[in-house]
N, CA, C and O of each residue as an XYZ file, in Angstrom:
856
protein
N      19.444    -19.707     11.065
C      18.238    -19.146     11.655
C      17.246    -18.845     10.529
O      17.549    -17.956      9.733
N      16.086    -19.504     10.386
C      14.977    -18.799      9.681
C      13.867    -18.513     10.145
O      13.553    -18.733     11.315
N      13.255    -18.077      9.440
C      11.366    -17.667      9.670
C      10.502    -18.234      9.344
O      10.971    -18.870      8.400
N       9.366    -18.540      9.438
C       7.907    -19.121      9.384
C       7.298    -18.597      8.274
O       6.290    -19.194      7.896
N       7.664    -17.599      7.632
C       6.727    -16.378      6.778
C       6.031    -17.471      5.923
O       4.882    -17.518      6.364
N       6.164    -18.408      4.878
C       5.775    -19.216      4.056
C       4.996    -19.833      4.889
O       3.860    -19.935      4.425
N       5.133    -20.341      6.038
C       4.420    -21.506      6.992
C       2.933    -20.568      7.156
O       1.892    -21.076      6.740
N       2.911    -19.331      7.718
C       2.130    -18.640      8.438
C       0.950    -18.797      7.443
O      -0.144    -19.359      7.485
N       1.766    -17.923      6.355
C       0.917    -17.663      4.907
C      -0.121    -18.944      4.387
O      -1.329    -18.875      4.159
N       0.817    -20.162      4.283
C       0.159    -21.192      3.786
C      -1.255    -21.894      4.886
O      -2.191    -22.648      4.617
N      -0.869    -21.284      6.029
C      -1.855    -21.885      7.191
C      -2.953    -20.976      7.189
O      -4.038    -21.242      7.705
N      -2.651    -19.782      6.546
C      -3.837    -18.682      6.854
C      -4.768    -19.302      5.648
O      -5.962    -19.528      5.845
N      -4.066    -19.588      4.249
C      -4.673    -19.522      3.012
C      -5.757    -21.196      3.467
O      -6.959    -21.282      3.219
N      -5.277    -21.840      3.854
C      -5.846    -23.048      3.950
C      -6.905    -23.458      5.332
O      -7.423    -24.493      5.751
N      -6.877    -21.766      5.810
C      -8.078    -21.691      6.323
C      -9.132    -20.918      6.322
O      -9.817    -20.771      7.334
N      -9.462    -20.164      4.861
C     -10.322    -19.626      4.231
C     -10.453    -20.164      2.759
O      -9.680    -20.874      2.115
N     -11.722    -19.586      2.405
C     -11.955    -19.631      0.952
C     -11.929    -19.041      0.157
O     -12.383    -19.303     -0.957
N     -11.159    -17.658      0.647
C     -10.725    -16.089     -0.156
C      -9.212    -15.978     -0.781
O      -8.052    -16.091     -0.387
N      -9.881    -15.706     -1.925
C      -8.731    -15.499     -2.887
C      -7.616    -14.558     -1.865
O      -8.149    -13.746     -1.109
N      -6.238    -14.659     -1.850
C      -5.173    -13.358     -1.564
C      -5.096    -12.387     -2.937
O      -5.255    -13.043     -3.967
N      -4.938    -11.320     -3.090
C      -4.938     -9.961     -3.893
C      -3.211     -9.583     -4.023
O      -2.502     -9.614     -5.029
N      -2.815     -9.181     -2.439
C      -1.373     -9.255     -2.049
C      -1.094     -9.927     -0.746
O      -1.943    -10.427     -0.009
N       0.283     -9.877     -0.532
C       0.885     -9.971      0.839
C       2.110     -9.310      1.041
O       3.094     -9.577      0.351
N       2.126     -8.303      2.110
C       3.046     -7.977      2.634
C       3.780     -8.190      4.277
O       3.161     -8.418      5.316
N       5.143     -8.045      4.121
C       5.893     -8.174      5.493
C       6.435     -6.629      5.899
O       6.779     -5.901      4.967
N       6.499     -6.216      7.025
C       7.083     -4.871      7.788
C       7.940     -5.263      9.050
O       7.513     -5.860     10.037
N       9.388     -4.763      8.814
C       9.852     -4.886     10.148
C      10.657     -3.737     10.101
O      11.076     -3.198      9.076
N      10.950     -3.216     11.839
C      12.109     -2.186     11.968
C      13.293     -3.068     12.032
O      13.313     -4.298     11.980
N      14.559     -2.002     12.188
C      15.790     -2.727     11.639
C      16.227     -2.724     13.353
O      17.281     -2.362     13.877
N      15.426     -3.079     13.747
C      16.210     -4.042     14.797
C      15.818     -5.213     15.673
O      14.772     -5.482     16.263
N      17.310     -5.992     15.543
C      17.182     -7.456     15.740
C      15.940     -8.134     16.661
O      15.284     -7.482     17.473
N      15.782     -9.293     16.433
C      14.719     -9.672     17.252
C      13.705     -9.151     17.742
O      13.391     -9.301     18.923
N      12.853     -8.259     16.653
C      11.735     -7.571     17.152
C      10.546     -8.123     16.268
O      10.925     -8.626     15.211
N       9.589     -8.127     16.426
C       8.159     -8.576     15.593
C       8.353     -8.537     14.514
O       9.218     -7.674     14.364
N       8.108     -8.914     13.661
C       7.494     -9.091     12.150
C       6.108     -8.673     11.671
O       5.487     -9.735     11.648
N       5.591     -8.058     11.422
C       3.587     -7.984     11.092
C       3.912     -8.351      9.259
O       4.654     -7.857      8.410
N       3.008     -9.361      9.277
C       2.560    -10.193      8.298
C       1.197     -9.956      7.904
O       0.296    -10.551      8.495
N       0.889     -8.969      6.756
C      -0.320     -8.669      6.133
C      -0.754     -9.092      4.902
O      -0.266     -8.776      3.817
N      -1.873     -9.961      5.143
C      -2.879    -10.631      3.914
C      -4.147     -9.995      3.543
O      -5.188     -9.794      4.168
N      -3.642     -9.655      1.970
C      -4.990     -8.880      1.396
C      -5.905     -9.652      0.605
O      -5.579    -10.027     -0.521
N      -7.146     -9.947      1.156
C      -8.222    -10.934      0.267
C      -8.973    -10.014     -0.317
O      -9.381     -8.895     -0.006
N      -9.113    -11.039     -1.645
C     -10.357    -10.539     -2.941
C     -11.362    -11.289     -2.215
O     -11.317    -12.494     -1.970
N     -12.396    -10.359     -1.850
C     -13.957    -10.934     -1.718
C     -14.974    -10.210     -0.783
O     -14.261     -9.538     -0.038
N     -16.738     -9.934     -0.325
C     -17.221     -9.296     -0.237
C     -17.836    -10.248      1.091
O     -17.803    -11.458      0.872
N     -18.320     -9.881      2.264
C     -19.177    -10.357      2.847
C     -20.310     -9.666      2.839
O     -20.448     -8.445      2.775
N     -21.580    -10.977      2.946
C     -23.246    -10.251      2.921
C     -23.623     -9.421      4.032
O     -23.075     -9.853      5.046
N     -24.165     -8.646      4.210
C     -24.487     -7.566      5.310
C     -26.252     -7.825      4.745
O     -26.798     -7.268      3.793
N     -26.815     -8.797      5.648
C     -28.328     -8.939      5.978
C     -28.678     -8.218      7.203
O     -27.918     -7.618      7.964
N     -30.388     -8.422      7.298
C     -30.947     -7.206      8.012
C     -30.964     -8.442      9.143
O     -30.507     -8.170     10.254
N     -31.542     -9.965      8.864
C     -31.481    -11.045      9.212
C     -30.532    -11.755      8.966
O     -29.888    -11.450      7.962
N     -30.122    -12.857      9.706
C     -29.330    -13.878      9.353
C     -30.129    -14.690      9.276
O     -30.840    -15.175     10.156
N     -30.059    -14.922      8.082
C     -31.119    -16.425      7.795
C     -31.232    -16.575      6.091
O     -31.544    -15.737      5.245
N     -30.921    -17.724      5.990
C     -30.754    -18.308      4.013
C     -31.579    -17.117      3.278
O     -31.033    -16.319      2.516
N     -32.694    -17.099      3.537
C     -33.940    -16.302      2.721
C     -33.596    -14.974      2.611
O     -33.702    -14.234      1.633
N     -33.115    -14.719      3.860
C     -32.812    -13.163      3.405
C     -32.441    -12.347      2.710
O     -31.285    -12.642      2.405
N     -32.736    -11.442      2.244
C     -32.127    -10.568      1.048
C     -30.675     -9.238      1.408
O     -30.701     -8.288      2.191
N     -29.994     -9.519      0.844
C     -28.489     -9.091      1.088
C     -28.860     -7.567      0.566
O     -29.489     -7.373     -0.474
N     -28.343     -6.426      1.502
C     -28.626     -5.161      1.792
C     -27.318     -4.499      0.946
O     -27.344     -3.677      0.030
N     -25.943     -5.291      1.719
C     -24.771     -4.588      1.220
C     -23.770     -5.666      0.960
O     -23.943     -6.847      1.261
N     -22.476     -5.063      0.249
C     -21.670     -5.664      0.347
C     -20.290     -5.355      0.908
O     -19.964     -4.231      0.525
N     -19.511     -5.820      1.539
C     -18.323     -5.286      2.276
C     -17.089     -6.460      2.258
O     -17.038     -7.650      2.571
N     -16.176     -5.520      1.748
C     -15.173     -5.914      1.483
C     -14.587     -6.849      2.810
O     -14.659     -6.578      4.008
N     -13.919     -8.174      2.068
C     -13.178     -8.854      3.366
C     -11.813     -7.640      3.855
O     -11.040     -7.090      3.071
N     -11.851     -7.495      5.225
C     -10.934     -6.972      5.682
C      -9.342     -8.073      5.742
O      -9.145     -9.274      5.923
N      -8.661     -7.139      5.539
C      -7.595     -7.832      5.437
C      -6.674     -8.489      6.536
O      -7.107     -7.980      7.570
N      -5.895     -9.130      6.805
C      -5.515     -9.699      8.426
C      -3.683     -9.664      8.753
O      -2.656     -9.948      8.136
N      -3.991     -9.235      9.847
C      -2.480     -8.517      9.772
C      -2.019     -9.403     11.218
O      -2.432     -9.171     12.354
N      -1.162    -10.346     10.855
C      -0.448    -11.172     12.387
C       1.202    -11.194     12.357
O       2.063    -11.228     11.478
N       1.175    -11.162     13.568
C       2.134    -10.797     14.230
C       3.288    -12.148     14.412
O       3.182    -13.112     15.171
N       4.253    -11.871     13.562
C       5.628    -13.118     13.901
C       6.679    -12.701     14.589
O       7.197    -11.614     14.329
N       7.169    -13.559     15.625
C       7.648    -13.748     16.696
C       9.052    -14.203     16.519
O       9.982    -14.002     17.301
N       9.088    -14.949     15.201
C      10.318    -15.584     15.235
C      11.670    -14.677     15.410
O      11.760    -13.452     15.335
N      12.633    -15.583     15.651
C      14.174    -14.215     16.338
C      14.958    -14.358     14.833
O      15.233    -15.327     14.126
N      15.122    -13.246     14.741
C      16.050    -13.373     13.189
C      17.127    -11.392     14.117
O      16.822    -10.359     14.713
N      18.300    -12.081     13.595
C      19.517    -11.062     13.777
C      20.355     -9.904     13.103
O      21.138     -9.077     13.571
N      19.778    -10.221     11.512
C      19.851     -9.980     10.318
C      18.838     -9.393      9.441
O      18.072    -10.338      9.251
N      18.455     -8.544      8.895
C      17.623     -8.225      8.008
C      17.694     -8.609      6.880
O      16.817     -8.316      6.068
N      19.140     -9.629      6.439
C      18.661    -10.436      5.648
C      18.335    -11.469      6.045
O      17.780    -12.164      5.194
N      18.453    -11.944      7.115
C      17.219    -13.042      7.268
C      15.860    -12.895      6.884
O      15.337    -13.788      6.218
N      14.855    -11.306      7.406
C      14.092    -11.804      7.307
C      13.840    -11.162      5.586
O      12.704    -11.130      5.113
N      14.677    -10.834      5.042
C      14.640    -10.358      3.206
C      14.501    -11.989      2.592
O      13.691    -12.164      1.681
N      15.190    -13.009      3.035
C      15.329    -14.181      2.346
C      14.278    -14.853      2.944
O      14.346    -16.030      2.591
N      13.388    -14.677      3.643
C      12.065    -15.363      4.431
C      11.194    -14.410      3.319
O      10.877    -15.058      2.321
N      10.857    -13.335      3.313
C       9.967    -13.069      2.069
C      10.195    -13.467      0.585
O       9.324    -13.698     -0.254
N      11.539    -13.499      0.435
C      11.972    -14.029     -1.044
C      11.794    -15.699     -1.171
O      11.665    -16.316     -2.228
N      11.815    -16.118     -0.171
C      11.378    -17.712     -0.117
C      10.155    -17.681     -0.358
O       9.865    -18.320     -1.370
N       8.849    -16.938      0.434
C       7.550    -16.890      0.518
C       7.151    -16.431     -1.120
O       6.535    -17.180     -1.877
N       7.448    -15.581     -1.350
C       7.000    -15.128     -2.844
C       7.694    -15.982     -4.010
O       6.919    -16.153     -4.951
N       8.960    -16.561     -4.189
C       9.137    -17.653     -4.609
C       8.749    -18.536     -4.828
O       8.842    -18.988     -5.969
N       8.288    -19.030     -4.089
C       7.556    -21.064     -3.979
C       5.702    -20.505     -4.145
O       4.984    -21.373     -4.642
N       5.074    -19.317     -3.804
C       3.570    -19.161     -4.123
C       3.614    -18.424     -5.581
O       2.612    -18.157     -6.245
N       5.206    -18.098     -6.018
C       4.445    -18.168     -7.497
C       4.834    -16.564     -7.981
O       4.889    -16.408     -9.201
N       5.095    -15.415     -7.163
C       5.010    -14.283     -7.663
C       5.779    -13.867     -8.460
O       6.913    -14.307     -8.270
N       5.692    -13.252     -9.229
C       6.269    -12.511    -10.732
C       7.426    -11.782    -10.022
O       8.544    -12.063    -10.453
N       7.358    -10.913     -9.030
C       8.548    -10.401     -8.023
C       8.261     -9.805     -6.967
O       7.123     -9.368     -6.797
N       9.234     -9.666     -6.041
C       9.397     -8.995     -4.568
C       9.966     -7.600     -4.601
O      11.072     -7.318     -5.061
N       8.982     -6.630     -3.992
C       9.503     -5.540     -4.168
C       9.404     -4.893     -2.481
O       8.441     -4.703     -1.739
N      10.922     -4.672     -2.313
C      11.809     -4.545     -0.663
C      11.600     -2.751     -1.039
O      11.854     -2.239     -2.130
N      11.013     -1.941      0.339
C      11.137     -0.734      0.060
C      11.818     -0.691      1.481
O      11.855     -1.429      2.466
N      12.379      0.627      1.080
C      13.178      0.903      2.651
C      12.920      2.270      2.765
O      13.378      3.119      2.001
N      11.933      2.561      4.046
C      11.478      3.404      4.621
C      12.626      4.552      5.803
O      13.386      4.144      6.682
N      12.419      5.705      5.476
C      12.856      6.308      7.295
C      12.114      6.918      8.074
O      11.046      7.355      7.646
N      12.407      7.065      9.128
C      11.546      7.350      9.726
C      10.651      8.985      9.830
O      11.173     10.098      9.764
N       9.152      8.652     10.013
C       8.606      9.829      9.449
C       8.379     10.540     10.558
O       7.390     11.269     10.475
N       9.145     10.582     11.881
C       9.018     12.005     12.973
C      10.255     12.700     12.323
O      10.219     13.920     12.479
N      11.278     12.268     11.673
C      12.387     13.484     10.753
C      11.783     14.696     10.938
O      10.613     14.636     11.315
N      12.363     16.018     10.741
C      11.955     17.021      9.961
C      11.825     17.471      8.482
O      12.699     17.699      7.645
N      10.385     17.535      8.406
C      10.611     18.099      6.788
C      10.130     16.535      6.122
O      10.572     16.178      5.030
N       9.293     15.776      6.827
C       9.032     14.141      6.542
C       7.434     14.783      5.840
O       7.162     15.890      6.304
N       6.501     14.294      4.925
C       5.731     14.597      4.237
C       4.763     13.646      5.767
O       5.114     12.797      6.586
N       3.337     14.469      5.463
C       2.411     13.586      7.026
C       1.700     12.376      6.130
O       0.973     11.611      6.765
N       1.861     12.136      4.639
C       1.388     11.070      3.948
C       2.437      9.589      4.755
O       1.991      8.450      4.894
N       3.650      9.982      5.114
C       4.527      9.104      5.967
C       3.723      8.380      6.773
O       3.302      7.234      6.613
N       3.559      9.086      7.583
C       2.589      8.505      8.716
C       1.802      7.527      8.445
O       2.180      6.358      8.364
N       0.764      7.876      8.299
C      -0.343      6.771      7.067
C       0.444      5.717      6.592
O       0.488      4.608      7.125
N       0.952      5.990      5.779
C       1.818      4.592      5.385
C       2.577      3.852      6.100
O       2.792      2.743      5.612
N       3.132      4.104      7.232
C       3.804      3.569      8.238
C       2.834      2.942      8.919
O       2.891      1.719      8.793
N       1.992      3.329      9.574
C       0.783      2.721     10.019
C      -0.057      1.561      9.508
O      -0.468      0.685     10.269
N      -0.309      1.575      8.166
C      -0.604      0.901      6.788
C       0.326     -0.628      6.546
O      -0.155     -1.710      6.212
N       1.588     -0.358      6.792
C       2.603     -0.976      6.662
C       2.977     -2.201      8.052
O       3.687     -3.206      8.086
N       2.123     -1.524      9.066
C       2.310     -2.602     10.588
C       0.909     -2.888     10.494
O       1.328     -3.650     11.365
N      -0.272     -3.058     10.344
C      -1.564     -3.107     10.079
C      -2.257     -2.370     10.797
O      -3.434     -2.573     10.499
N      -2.181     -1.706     11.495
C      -2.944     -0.522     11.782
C      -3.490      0.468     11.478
O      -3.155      1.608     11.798
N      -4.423      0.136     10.806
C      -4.886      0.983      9.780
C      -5.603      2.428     10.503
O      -6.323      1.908     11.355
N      -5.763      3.634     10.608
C      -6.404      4.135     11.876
C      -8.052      4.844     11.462
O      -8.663      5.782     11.973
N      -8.383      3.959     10.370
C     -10.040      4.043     10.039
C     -10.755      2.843      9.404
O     -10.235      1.824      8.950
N     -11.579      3.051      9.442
C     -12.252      1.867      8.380
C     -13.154      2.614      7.281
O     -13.434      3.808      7.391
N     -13.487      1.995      6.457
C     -14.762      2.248      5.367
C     -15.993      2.049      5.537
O     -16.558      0.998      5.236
N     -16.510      2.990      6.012
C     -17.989      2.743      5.765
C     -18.448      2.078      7.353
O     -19.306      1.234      7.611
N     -17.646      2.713      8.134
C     -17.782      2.013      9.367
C     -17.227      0.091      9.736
O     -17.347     -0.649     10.713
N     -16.720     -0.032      8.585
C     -16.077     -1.413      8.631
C     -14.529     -1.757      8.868
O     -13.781     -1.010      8.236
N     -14.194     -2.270      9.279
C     -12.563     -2.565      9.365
C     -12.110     -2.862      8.620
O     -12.376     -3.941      8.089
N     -11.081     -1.959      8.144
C     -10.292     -2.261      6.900
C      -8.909     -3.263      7.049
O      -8.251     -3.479      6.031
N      -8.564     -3.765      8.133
C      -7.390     -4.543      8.616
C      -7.900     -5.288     10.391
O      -8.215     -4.627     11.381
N      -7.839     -6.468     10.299
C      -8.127     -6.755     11.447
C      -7.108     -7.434     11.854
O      -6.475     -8.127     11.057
N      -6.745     -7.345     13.283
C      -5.000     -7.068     13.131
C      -5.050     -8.278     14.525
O      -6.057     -8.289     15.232
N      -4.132     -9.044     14.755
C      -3.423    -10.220     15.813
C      -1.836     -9.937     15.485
O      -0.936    -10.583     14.948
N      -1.956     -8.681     16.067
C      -0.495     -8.275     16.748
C      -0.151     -7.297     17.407
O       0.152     -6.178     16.992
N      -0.205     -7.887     19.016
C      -0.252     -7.334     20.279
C       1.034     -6.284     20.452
O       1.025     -5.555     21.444
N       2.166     -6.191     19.483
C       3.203     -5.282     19.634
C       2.933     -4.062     18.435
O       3.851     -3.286     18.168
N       1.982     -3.988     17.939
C       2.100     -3.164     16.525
C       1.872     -1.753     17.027
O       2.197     -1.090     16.042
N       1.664     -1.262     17.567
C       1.849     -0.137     17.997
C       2.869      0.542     18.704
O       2.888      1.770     18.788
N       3.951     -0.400     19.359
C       4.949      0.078     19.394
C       6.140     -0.405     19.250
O       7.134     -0.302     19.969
N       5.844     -1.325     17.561
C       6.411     -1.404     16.363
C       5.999      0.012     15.633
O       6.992      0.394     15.014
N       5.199      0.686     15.515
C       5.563      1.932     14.785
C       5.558      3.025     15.434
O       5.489      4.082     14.807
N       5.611      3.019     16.468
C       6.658      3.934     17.122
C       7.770      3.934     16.902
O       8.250      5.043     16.669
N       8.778      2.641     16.863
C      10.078      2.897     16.894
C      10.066      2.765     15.182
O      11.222      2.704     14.764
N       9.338      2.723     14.411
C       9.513      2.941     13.001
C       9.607      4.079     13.066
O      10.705      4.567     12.799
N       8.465      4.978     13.457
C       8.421      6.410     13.170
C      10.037      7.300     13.726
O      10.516      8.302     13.196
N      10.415      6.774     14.547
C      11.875      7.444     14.848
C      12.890      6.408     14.115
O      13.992      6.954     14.074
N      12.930      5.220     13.568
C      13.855      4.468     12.689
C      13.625      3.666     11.853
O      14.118      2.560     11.633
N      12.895      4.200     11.393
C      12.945      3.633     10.231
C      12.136      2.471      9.665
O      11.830      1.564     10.439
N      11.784      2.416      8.469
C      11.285      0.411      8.657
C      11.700     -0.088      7.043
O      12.237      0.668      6.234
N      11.472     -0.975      6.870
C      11.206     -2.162      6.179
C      10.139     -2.553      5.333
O       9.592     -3.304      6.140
N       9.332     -2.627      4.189
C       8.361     -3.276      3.771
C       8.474     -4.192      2.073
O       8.872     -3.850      0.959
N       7.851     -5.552      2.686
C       8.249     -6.139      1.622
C       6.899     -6.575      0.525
O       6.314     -7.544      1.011
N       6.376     -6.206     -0.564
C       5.173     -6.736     -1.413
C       5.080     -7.387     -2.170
O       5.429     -6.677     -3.112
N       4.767     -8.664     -2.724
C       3.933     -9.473     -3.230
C       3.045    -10.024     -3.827
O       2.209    -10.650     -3.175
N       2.976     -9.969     -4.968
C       1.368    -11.105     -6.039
C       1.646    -12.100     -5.916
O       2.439    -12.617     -6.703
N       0.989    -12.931     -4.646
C       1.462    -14.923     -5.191
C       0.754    -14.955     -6.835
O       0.434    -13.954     -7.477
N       0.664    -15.930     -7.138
C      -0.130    -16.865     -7.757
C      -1.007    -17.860     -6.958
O      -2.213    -17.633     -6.857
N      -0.431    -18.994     -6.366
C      -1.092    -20.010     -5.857
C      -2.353    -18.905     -5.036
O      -2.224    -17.744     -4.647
N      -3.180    -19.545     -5.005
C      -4.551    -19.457     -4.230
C      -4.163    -17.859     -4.154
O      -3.640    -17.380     -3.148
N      -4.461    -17.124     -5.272
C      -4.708    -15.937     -5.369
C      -5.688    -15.723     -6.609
O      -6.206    -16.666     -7.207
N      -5.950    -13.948     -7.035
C      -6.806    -13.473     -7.886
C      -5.853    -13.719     -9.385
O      -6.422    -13.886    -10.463
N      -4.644    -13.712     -9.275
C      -3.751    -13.621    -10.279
C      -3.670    -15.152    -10.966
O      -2.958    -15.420    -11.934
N      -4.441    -15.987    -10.353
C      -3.687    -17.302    -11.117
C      -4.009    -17.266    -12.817
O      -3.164    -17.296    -13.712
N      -5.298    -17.204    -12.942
C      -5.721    -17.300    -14.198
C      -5.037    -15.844    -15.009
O      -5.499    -15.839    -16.150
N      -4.345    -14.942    -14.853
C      -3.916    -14.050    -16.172
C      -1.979    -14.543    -15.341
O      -1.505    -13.407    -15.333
N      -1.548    -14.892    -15.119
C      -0.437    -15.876    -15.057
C       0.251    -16.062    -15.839
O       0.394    -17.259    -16.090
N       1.202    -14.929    -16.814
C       2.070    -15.293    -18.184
C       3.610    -16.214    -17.378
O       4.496    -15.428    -17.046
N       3.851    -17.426    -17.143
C       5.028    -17.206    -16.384
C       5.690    -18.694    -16.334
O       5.511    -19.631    -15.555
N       6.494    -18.543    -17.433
C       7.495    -20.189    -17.806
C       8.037    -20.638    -16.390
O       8.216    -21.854    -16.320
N       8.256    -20.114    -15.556
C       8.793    -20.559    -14.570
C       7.916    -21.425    -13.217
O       8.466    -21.985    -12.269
N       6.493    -21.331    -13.461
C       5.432    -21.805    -12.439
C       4.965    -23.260    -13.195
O       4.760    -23.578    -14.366
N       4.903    -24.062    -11.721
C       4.178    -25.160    -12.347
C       2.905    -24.835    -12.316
O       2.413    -23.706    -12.315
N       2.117    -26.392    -12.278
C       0.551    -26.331    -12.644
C      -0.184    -25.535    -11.727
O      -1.112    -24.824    -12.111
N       0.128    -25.599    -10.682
C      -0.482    -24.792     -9.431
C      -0.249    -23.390     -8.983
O      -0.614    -22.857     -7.936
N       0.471    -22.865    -10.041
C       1.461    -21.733     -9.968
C       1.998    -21.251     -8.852
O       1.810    -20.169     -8.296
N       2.827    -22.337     -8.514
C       3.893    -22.780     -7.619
C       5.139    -22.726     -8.241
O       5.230    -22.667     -9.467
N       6.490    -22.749     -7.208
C       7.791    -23.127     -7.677
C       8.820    -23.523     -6.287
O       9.047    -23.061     -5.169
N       9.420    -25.092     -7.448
C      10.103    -25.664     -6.297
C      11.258    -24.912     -5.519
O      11.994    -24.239     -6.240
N      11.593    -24.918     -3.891
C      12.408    -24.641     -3.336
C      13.862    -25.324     -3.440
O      14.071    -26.349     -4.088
N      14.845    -24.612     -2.706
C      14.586    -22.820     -2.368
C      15.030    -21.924     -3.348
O      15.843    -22.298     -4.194
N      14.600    -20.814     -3.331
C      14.516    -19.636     -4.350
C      15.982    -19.313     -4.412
O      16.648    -19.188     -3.385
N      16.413    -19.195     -5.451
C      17.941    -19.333     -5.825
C      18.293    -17.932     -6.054
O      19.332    -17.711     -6.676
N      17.607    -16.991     -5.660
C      18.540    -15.074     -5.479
C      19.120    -15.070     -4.895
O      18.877    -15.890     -4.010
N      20.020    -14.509     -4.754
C      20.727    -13.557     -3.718
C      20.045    -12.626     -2.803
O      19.426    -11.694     -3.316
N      20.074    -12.770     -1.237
C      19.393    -11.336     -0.889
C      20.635    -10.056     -1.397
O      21.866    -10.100     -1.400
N      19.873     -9.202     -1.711
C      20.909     -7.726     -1.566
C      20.983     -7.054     -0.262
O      19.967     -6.379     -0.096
N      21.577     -7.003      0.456
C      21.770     -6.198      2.016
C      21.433     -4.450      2.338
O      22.131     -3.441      2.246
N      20.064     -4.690      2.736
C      19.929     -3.160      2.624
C      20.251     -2.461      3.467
O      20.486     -2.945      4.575
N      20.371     -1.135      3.249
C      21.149     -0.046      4.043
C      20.610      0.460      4.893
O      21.139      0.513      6.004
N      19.377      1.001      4.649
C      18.391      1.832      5.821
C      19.203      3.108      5.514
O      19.827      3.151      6.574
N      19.372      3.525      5.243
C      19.479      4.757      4.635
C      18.904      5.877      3.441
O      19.230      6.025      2.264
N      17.703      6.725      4.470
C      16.733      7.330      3.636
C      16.144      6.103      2.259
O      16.717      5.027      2.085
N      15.207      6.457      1.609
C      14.278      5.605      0.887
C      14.671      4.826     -0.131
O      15.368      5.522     -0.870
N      14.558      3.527     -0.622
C      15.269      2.921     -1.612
C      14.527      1.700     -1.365
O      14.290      0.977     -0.397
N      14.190      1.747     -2.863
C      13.538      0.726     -3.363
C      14.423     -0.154     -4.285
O      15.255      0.176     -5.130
N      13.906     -1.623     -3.783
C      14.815     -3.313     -4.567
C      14.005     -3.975     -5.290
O      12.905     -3.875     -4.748
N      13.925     -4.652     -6.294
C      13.019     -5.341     -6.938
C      13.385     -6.963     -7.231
O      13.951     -7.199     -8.299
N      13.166     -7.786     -6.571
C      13.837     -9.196     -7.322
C      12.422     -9.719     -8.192
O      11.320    -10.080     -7.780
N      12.924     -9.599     -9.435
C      12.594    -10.223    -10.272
C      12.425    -11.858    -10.988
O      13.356    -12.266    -11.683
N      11.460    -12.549    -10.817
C      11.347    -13.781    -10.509
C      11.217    -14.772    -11.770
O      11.748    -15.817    -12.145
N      10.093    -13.767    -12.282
C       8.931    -14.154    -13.185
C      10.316    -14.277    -15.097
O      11.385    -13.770    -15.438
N       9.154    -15.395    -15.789
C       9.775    -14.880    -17.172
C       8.495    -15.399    -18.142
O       7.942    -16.493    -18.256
N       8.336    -14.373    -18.645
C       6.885    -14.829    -19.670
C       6.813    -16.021    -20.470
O       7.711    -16.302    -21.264
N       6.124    -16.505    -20.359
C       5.534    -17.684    -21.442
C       5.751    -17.545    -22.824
O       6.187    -18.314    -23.681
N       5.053    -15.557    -22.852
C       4.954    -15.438    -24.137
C       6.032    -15.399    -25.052
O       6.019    -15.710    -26.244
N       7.188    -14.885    -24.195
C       8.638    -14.237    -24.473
C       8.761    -12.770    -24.874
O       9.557    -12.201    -25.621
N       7.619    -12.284    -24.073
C       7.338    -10.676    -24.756
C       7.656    -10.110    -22.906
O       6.793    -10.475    -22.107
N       8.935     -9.209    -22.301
C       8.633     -8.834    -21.279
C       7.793     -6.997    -20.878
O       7.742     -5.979    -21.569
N       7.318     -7.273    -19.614
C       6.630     -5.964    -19.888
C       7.497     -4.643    -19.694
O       8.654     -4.394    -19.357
N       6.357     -3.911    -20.076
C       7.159     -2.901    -19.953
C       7.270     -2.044    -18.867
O       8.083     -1.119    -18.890
């Protein structure tokens, strides 16, 4: 059984002209439920008084970021751990970093929880400046974090390379020309617990320079 996550990604990127910044995946830990798939673009749209060539550009506003909704049935949470480790693999990223959330109606849960849980399914619950900060195509995300907020979730993050802001500062022996890498990504998933917060890091990347950071 696998996932689309790489498919989705590559179909979104190849239908804009905006750099990606990050990408992240969110799911609760149980089987066969949605996926929300969030893409963060580098770039500004013009805010004219007119629409029309001549016009003179008033403001600038950030591209909102796009948050869709995958469907595919996965049974396993490492299924869908090895669907992001494939995705960040083959576009190039330095590493995947798996956080494991609980749920923030607990007692004694900090209310910054919230927010981030919300953040994490794309629902962002404001915008900037009167603009949308996440524009979201996923008809279950709201009660996807509901049942986060009572169990828990999942979130997985991401720097591609390919058709991102990162290509050009790119220290990384392991990417080809396109800062790409051939499949499939040869980690291990690690099997996470869901048990209170814990953070995984797979490490991908190996410098050019031979200097690693710190």
């Amino acid at each position: 059984m696998s996932m689309r996550v790489l498919e989705c990604i590559q179909d979104q990127m190849s239908s804009t002209s905006f750099p990606l910044v990050a990408i992240t995946l969110a799911a609760v830990p149980c089987p066969d439920t949605p996926v929300i798939l969030t893409l963060h673009w580098h770039g500004f749209i013009r805010e004219k008084l007119i629409e029309i060539e001549e016009a003179q550009t008033i403001a600038y506003n950030p591209i909102p970021s796009s948050a869709l909704q995958l469907n595919d049935r996965w049974n396993n949470l490492v299924t869908v751990d090895s669907a992001a480790m494939e995705a960040a693999w083959t576009l190039g990223a330095w590493d995947v970093a798996r956080a494991e959330r609980p749920g923030c109606m607990r007692p004694g849960a900090q209310g910054s929880e919230a927010l981030e849980c919300l953040q994490a399914f794309g629902s962002f619950p404001y915008g900037i400046n009167g603009n949308h900060v996440v524009v979201s195509d996923a008809p279950d995300a709201d009660d996807l974090v509901q049942l986060a907020a009572h169990r828990g979730y999942l979130m997985w993050v991401f720097r591609p390379v390919k058709g991102s802001i990162w290509a050009e500062y790119a220290d990384d022996a392991t990417l080809g020309p396109e800062g790409t890498r051939a499949g499939p990504c040869p980690h291990t998933p690690i099997p996470p617990t869901c048990e209170g917060k814990r953070r995984t890091v797979y490490r991908f990347g190996i410098p050019a320079s031979g200097k690693l950071d710190s």
